[in-house]
C-alpha positions, -999 to +999 in steps of 0.1 A: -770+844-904-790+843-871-785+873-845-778+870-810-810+875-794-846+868-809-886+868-800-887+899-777-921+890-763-905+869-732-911+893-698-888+922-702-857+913-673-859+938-645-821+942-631-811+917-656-833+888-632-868+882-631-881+849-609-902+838-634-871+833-657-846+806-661-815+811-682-795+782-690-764+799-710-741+766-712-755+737-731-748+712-760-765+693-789-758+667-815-736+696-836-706+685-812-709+661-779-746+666-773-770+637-772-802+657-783-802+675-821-805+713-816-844+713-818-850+684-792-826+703-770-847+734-768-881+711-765-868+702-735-852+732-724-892+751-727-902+718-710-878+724-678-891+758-679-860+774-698-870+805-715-833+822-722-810+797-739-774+793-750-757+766-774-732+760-767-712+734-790-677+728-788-658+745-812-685+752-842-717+766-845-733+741-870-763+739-848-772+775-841-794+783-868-816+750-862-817+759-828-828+795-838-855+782-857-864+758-828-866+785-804-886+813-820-913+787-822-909+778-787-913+810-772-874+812-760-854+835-759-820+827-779-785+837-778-757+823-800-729+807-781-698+784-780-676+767-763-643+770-771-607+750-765-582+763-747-543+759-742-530+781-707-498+766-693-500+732-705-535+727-697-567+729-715-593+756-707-626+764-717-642+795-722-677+802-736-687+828-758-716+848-761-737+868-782-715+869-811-718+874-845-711+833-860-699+849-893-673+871-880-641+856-905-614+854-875-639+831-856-648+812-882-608+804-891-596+798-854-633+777-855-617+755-884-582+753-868-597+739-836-619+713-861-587+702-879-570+692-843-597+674-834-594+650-860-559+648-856-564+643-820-592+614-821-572+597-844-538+597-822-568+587-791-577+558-809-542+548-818-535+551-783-567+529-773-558+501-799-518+501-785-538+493-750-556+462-765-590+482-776-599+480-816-614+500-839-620+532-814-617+559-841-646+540-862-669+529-832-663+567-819-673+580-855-705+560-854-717+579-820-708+611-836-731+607-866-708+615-891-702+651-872-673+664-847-657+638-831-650+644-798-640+629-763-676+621-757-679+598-787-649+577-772-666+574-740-702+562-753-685+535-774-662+520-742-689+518-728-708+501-755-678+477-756-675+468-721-647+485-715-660+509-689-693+507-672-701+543-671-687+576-688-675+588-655-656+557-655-640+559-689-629+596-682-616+583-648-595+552-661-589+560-703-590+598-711-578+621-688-538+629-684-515+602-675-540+577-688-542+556-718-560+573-743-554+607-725-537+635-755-525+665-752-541+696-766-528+718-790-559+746-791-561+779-790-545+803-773-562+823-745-558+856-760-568+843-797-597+825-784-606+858-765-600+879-791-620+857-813-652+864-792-649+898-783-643+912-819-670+893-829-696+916-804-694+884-781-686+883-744-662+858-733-664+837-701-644+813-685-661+776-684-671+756-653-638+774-633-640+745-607-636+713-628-596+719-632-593+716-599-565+742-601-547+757-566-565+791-557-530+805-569-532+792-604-571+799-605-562+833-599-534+834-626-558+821-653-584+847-640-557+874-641-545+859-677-581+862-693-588+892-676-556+909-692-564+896-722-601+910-726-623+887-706-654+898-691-672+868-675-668+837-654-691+807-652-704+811-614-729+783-615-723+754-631-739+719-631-704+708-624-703+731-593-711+724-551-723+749-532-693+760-519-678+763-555-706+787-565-697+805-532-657+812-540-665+817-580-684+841-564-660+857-546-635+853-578-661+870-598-663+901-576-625+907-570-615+905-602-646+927-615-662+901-636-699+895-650-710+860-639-725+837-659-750+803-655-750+769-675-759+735-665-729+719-691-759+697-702-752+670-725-777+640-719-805+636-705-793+606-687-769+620-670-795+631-641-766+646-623-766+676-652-803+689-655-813+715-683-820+750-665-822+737-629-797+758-617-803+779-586-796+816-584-764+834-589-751+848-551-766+885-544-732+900-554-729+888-587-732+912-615-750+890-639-735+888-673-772+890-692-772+926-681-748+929-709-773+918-738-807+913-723 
């Protein structure tokens, strides 16, 4: 299997940041919710200028070793990552992992856990789609997956197709978040399996997009506490899913809780222009960047 970091001819970092490199250490591909196969994804990350690159699939790492591949030829610099589900008082959680060893056997059982919910779980979506007038979700669903993970995403693309939605923002707005129709609960991981998982696989774990579950700054700080306590070493600072003033108090979370921050766009598609691969501007001065821990 693949290691962490390959093709050691990119410009060595200096203080872990150089200008002319872009990192982009939060992305996804066809192996889960992606719309681009691994290779495409890093074409157009070394078109955008990307030359440090995480994949970051939800639970799995199917497409690692075709991204690997796709990278080494594209002069990138590439670091095995993924994204993995969360359950933290009664929500769902993301953290990414990084720089891990994908054959570790722990990971790769919680990994298969995680898979065998999300089966269970689309199926119970789509039950609760079809009790709410909408047919054949689970199938239509399957068919934007490609035969692979089935996830949220799939769901999405094919109310849309249907009609039933006019946008994926919509769909999550009005079908799949909680209190809606096709909204389930998650039964994942726990938060110190998951970060367990990561870190005894030579990994370093990092909480995902911090901002997007919208949580008080009391409860933020209780998750941050939580991961902390239970091995965590990183938080997402910038995210394509973060404002300015998001980046500014993830910041501040980052520094008073002695965390390594991290930077990912979340991209997906490329059209959603809203989420662009490795645009993402520079981490605050303050920030200990989490590369420093592995490039």
């Amino acid at each position: 299997m693949i290691s962490g970091i390959v093709n050691s001819t990119l410009p060595k970092l200096i203080n872990g940041f150089q200008h002319n490199v872009q990192i982009d250490l939060h992305t996804h591909s066809t192996a889960s919710d992606g719309r681009l196969t691994p290779s495409e994804l890093v074409s157009r990350a070394a078109a955008s200028g990307v030359n440090v690159l995480a994949l970051t699939d939800h639970d799995g790492t199917d497409g690692l070793d075709e991204a690997h591949c796709a990278a080494e030829h594209a002069g990138i610099r590439f670091i095995n990552g993924i994204e993995l589900s969360v359950s933290w008082n009664k929500r769902t959680i993301h953290l990414v992992g990084l720089n891990f060893d994908p054959d570790f056997s722990p990971l790769k059982a919680g990994i298969k856990g995680l898979r065998d919910f999300r089966e269970i779980r689309a199926r119970e979506i789509a039950h609760k789609l079809e009790k709410c007038g909408i047919q054949d979700a689970y199938e239509g669903a399957k068919a934007f997956s490609g035969g692979k993970m089935l996830g949220r995403m799939h769901f999405a693309q094919f109310l849309v197709k249907t009609g039933h939605a006019k946008n994926i923002r919509s769909v999550f707005k009005h079908y799949l978040v909680n209190n809606k129709p096709g909204h389930v609960t998650g039964n994942w991981a726990t938060l110190e399996n998951a970060v367990s998982w990561i870190n005894n696989a030579g990994g370093i774990a990092v909480i995902a997009h911090p901002a997007r579950y919208k949580l008080s700054r009391s409860k933020l700080r209780k998750l941050i506490s939580d991961f902390v306590l239970a091995g965590g070493q990183a938080i997402e600072v910038v995210s394509g899913s973060h404002d300015v003033n998001e980046v500014k108090t993830m910041a501040c979370h980052a520094h008073d809780f002695d965390l390594y921050a991290s930077s990912g766009s979340d991209f997906h598609d490329p059209d959603f222009p809203w989420i662009r691969l490795g645009q993402l501007p520079e981490l605050p001065k303050k920030c200990q960047p989490v590369w420093d821990l592995f490039l």
